[in-house]
C-alpha positions as CSV (number, residue, x, y, z in Angstrom):
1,X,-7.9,-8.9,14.0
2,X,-9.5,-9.2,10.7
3,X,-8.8,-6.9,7.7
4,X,-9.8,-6.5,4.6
5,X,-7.4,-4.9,2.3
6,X,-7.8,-2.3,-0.8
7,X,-5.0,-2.0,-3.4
8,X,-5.6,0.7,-5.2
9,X,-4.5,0.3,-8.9
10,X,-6.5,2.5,-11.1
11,X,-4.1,5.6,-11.6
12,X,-3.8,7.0,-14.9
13,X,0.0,6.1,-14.8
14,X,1.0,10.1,-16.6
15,X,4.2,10.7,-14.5
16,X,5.6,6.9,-15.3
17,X,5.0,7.3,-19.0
18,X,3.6,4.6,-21.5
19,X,0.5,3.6,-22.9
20,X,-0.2,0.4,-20.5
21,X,-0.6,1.0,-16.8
22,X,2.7,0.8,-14.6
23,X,1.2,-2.2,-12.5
24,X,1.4,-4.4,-15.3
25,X,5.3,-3.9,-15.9
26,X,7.6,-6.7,-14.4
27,X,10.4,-6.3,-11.5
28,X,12.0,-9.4,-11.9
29,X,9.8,-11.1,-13.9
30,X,6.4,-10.0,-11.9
31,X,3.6,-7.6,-12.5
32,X,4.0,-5.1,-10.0
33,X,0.2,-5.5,-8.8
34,X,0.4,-9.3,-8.3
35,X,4.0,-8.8,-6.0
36,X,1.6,-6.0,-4.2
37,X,-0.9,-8.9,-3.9
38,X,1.3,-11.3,-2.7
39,X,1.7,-9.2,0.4
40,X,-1.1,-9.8,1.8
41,X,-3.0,-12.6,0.6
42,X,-1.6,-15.4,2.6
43,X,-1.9,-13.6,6.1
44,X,-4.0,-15.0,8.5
45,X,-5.6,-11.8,9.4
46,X,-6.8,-10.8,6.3
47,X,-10.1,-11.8,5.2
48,X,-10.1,-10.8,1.7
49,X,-8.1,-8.9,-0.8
50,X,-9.3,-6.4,-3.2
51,X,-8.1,-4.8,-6.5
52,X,-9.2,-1.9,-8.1
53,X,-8.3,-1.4,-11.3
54,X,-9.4,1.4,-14.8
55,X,-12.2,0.5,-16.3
56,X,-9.5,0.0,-19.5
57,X,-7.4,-2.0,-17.8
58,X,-10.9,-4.4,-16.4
59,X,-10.7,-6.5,-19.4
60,X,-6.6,-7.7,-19.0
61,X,-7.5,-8.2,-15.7
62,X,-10.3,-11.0,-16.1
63,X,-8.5,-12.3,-19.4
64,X,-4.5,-12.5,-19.0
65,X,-4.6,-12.5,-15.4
66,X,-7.9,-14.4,-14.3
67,X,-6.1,-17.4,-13.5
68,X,-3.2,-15.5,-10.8
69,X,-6.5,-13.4,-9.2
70,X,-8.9,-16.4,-9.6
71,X,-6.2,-18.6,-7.4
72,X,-5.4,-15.7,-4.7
73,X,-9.1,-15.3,-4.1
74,X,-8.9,-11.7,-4.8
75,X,-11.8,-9.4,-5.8
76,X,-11.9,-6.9,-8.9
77,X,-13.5,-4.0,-8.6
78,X,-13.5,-1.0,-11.0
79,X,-12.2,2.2,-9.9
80,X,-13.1,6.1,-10.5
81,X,-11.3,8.6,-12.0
82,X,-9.8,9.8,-8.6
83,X,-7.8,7.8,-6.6
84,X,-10.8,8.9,-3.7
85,X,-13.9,7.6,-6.0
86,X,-11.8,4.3,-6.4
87,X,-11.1,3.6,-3.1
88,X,-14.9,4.4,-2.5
89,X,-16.0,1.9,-4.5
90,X,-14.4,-0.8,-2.8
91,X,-15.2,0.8,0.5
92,X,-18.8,-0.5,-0.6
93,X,-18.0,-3.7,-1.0
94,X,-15.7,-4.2,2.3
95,X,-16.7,-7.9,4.2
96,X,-18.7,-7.7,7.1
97,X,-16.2,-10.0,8.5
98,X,-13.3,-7.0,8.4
99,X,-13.2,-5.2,11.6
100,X,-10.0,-3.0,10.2
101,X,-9.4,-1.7,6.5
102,X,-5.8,-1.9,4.9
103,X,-5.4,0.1,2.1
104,X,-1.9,-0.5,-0.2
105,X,-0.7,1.3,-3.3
106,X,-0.7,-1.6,-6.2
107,X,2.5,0.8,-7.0
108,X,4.7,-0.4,-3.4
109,X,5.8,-3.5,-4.3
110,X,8.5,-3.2,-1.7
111,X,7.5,-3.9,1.3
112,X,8.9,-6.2,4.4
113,X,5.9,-8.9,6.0
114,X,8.1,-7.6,9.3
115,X,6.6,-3.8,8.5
116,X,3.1,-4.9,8.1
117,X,3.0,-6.7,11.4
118,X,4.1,-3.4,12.9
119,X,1.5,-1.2,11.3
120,X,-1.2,-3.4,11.9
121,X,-0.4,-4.1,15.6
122,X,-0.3,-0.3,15.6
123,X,-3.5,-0.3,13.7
124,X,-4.6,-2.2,16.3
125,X,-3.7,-0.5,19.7
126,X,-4.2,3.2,18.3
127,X,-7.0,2.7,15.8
128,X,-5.2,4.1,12.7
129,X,-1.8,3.5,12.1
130,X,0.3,4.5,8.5
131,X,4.2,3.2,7.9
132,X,6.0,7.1,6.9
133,X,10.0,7.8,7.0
134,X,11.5,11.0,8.1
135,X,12.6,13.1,5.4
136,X,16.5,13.4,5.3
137,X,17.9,15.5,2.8
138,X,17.9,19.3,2.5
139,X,14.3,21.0,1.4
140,X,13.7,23.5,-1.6
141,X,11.1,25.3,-2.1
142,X,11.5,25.6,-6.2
143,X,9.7,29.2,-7.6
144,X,8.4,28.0,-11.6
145,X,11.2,29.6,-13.6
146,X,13.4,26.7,-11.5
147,X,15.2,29.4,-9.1
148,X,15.1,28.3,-5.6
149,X,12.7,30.2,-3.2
150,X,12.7,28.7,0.2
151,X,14.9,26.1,2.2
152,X,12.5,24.5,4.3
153,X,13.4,22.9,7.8
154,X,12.6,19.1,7.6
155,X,12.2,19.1,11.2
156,X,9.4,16.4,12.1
157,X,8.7,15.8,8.4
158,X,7.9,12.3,7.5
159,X,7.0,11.2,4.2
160,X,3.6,9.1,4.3
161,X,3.7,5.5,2.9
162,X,1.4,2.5,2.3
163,X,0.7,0.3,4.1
164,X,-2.4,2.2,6.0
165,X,-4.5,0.9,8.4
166,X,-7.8,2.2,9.9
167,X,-10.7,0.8,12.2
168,X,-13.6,0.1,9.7
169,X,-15.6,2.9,10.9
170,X,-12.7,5.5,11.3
171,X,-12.2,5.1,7.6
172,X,-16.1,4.6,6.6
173,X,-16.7,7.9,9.0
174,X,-14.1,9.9,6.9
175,X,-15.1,8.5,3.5
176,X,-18.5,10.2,4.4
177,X,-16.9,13.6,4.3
178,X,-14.0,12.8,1.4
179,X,-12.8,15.5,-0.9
180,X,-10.7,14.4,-4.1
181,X,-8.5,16.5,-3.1
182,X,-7.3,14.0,-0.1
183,X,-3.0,13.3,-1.0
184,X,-3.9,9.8,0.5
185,X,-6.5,8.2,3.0
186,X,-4.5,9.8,6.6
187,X,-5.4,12.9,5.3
188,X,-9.0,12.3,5.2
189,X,-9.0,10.2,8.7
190,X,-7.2,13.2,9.9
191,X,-10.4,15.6,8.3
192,X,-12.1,14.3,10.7
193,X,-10.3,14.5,14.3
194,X,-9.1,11.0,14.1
195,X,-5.9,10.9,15.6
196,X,-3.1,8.3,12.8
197,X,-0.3,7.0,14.5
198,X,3.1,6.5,12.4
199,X,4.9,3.7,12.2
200,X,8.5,4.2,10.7
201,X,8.9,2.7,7.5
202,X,12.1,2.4,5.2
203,X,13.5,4.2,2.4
204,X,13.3,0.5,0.6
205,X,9.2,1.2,0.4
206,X,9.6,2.0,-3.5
207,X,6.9,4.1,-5.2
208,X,7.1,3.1,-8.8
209,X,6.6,6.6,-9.8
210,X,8.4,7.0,-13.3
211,X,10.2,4.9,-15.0
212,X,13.5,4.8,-13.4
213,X,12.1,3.3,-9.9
214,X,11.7,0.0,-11.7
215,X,15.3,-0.4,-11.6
216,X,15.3,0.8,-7.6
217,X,13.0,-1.8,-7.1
218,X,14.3,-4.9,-8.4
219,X,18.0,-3.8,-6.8
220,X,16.4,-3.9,-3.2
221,X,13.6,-6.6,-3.2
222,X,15.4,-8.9,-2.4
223,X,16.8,-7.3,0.2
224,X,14.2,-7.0,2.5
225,X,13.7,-8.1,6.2
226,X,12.4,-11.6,6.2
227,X,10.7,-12.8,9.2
228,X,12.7,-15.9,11.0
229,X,11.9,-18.8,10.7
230,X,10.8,-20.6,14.1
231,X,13.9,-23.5,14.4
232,X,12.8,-27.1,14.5
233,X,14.7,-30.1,15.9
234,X,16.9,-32.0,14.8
235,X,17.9,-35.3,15.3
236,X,21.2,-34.6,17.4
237,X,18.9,-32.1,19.5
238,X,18.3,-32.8,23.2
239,X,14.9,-34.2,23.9
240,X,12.7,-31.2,25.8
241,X,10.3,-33.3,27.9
C-alpha cells in the first residue's frame, strides 16, 4: 500500500481568531502543522507528504520553516480560496507511485499512529475509509434569535474526522465533479456513488477550531494510544533455538 498524503492548511483561520494562521500557533512548543506532519512522514506506506498552505502564508513557509519541511521531504504547494480548489491543486501533483490518497486537516494535531493503521487497512479492504465518532450529547436545532427549534435524534450520527483515505481514482473520479460546497472530501466520494466506510475515531481527534481547543489539545496529546513496542531479549531470557 502506497499513499500519498494531503494536509490541507490553507484555511482563512476566521472562527479561531488572529491575524497569523492557526497552524502556526504552538501546543507544547510545536506548530500545529509540523505535529500534523509528523504523523505521517515516517510511515513506510507513505510515499510522500504534501502541504498546502495561503498564498500569504507561502513565504513563512520556505523562510522560517524551510529547514523542518526541507528535512521531512515534504512538498509545498499553494492552495485556493476553498478548501476544494486547495486540495485540487495538490490532487495534480499526487506521485504516480501513490496507489491511495490520505487527506489530513493541518488543524488535527491529535491523532493516535494506532487510528491510522485502522483507517488505512480499512482504506484498503473497502476502497474509502474516514475515522468519525458517534455524536453523544443531546441535539438542538437553534432558530437565529437563539430560541431552540428542534431536538434532533442523534441516532446513527457520527461526526466525520480526518484522517480520510480513498483509492486514487475514487478521489480523482470525484474531484472531476467537485462543488465548493463539499463539508469535506466523503462528501464528494459519496457525490459520486462511492460507497466510505467509517472507522471509529475518538473524541481526542481535536479540531483546533477557535482558540480555546489549543488548550484541549495540549491536555490530551500526550495521552494518546501508542503502538507497543515489539519486546527484545534480554540477557536472562531463555535462548529460542
Amino acid at each position: 500500500m502506497k499513499v500519498s498524503v494531503i494536509i490541507p492548511a490553507a484555511g482563512g483561520s476566521r472562527r479561531f481568531g488572529g491575524k497569523a494562521s492557526k497552524v502556526f500557533e504552538r501546543i507544547k512548543g510545536q506548530p500545529i502543522f509540523i505535529r500534523a506532519i509528523e504523523l505521517f512522514v515516517n510511515r513506510n506506506d507513505v510515499c510522500e507528504v504534501q502541504l498546502v498552505v495561503a498564498e500569504a502564508d507561502k513565504e513563512v513557509m520556505r523562510t522560517r520553516y524551510a529547514a523542518n519541511i526541507g528535512f521531512m521531504g515534504v512538498k509545498l504547494v499553494v492552495g485556493g480560496p476553498t478548501r476544494t480548489e486547495s486540495v485540487g491543486n495538490a490532487l495534480a501533483k499526487v506521485s504516480d507511485e501513490a496507489e491511495y490518497i490520505c487527506v489530513h486537516d493541518a488543524a488535527r494535531p491529535c491523532v493516535s499512529q494506532l487510528w491510522i493503521d485502522e483507517v488505512f487497512a480499512a482504506a484498503e479492504k473497502f476502497g474509502s475509509a474516514i475515522l468519525a465518532y458517534p455524536l453523544h450529547g443531546t441535539l438542538k436545532k437553534v432558530a437565529p434569535d437563539n430560541k431552540i427549534a428542534q431536538t434532533l435524534s442523534r441516532e446513527n450520527l457520527w461526526e466525520a474526522q480526518t484522517p480520510q483515505v480513498f483509492g486514487r481514482d475514487i478521489l480523482m473520479r470525484a474531484y472531476e465533479n467537485a462543488t465548493d460546497k463539499a463539508d469535506d472530501d466523503a462528501a464528494l466520494v459519496e457525490a459520486i456513488g462511492e460507497p466510505v466506510a467509517v472507522v471509529t475515531g475518538d473524541p481526542r481527534n481535536v479540531k483546533i477550531t477557535r482558540r480555546s481547543d489549543l488548550a484541549l489539545a495540549a491536555a490530551v496529546v500526550d495521552s494518546l494510544p501508542k503502538p507497543k513496542l515489539a519486546k527484545t531479549a534480554g540477557p536472562f531470557d531463555e535462548a529460542k533455538w
